[in-house]
C-alpha positions as CSV (number, residue, x, y, z in Angstrom):
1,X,0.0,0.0,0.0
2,X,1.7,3.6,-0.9
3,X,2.4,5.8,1.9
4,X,-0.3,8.5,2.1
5,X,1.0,11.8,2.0
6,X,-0.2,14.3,5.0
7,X,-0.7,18.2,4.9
8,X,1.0,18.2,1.1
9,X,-0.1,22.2,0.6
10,X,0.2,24.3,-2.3
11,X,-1.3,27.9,-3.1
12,X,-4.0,28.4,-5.2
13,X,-4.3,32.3,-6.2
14,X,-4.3,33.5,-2.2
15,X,-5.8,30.4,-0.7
16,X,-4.0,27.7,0.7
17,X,-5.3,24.3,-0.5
18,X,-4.1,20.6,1.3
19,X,-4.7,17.7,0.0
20,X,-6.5,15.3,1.5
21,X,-5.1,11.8,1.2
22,X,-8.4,10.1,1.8
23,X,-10.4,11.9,-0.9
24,X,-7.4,12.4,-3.3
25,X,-8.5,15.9,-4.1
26,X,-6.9,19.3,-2.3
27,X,-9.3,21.3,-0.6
28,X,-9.1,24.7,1.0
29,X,-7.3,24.7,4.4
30,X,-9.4,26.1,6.8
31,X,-9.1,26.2,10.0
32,X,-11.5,23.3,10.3
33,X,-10.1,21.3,7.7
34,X,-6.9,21.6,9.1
35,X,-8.2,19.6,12.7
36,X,-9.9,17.3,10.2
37,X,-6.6,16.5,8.5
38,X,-5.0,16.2,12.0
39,X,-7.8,13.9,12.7
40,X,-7.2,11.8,9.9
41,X,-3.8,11.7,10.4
42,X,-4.3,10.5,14.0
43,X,-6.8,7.3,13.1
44,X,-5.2,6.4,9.9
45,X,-1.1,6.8,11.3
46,X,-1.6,6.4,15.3
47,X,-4.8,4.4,15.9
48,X,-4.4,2.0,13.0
49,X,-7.6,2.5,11.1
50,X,-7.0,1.4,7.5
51,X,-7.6,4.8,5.1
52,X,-10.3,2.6,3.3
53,X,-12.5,2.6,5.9
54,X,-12.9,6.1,6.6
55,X,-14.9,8.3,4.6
56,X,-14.9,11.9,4.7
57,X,-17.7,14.5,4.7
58,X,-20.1,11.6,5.4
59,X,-23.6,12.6,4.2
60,X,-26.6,11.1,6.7
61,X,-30.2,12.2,7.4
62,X,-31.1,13.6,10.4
63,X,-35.0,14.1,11.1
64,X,-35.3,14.2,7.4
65,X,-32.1,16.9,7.0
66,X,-29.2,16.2,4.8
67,X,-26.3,16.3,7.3
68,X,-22.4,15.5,7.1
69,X,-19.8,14.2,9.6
70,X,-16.9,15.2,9.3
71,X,-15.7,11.5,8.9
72,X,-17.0,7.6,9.8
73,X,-15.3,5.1,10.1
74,X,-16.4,1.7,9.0
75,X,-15.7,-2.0,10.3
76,X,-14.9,-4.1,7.6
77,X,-18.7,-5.7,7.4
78,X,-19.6,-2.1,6.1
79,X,-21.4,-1.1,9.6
80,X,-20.3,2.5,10.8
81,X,-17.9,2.1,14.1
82,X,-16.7,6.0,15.1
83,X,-18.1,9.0,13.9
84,X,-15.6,12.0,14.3
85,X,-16.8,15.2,14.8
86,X,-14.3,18.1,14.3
87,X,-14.0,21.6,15.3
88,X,-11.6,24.7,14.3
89,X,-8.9,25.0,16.9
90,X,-10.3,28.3,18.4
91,X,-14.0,26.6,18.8
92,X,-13.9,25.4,22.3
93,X,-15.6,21.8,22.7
94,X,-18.5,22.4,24.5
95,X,-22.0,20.5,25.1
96,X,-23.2,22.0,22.3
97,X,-20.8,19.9,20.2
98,X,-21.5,16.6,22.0
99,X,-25.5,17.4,20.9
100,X,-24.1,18.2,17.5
101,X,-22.3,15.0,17.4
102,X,-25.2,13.0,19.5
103,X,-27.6,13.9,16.2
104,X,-25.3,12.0,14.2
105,X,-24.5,9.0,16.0
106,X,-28.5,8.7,16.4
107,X,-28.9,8.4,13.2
108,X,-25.6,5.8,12.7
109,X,-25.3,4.4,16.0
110,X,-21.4,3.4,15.8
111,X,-19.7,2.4,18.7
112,X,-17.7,4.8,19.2
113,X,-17.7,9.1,19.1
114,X,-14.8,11.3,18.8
115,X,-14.8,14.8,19.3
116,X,-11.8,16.6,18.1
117,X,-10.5,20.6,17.5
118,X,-6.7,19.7,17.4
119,X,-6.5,21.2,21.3
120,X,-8.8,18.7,23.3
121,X,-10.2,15.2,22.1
122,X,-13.2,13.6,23.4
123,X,-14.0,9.8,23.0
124,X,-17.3,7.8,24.0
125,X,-18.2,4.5,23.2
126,X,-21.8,3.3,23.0
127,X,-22.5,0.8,25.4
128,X,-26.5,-0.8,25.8
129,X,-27.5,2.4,24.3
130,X,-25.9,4.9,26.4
131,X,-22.3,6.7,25.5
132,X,-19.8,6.8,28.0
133,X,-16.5,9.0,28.5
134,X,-13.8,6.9,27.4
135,X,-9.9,8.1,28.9
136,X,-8.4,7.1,26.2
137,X,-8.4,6.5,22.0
138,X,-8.9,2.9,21.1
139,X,-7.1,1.6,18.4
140,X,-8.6,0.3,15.5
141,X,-7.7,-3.6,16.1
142,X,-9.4,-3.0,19.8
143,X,-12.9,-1.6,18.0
């Protein structure tokens, strides 16, 4: 498998653009992408979770409303295992992220639920129907 190539930049007119590895496609670097990228980065390089399991953007329905995560990621029998909600750097993680993030799994119920702005990272994991405050990130093999 090649070796994926993380936070590659290059300008475009006055914007700064980084491709993402995942989508193989540059998109604008800001500030949110940026955490997402360090997100990605994180599963794919520390946690184990193979890049062909995550997908980006993630369109869902919410209450009838399209929606998008920022990423899932998948178990290999196609069922949705983490959903990773991220936030700019500056946006302080805050209850009204976990409700943002809460709407999602709802809809996906994964196991797990990351919450992430490059400063602080949150992880739950689902257990008989109710998330609980994990101290830790599990890797992908312990999912």
């Amino acid at each position: 498998m090649p070796e994926l190539q993380w936070f590659k930049t290059v300008k475009q007119g006055d914007r700064t653009m980084v491709f993402d590895p995942l989508r193989k496609r540059y998109c604008a670097l800001t500030p949110e992408e940026e955490v997402r990228q360090k997100a990605l980065y994180l599963l794919v390089d520390h946690l184990g979770v193979p890049a062909g399991l995550i997908a980006v953007e993630y369109s869902i329905k919410v209450n009838g409303l399209d929606r998008r995560c920022d990423a899932v990621v998948f178990g290999r029998d196609g069922n949705p295992l983490m959903i990773v909600e991220c936030k700019a750097a500056s946006v302080k993680l805050s209850q009204n992220t976990l409700e943002q993030a809460v709407c999602y799994y709802s809809a996906l119920q994964p196991r797990y639920l990351m919450l992430y702005n490059g400063n602080e990272c949150y992880c739950f994991k689902s257990e008989n129907g109710k998330l609980t405050a994990m101290d830790h990130l599990p890797l992908y093999a312990d999912f």
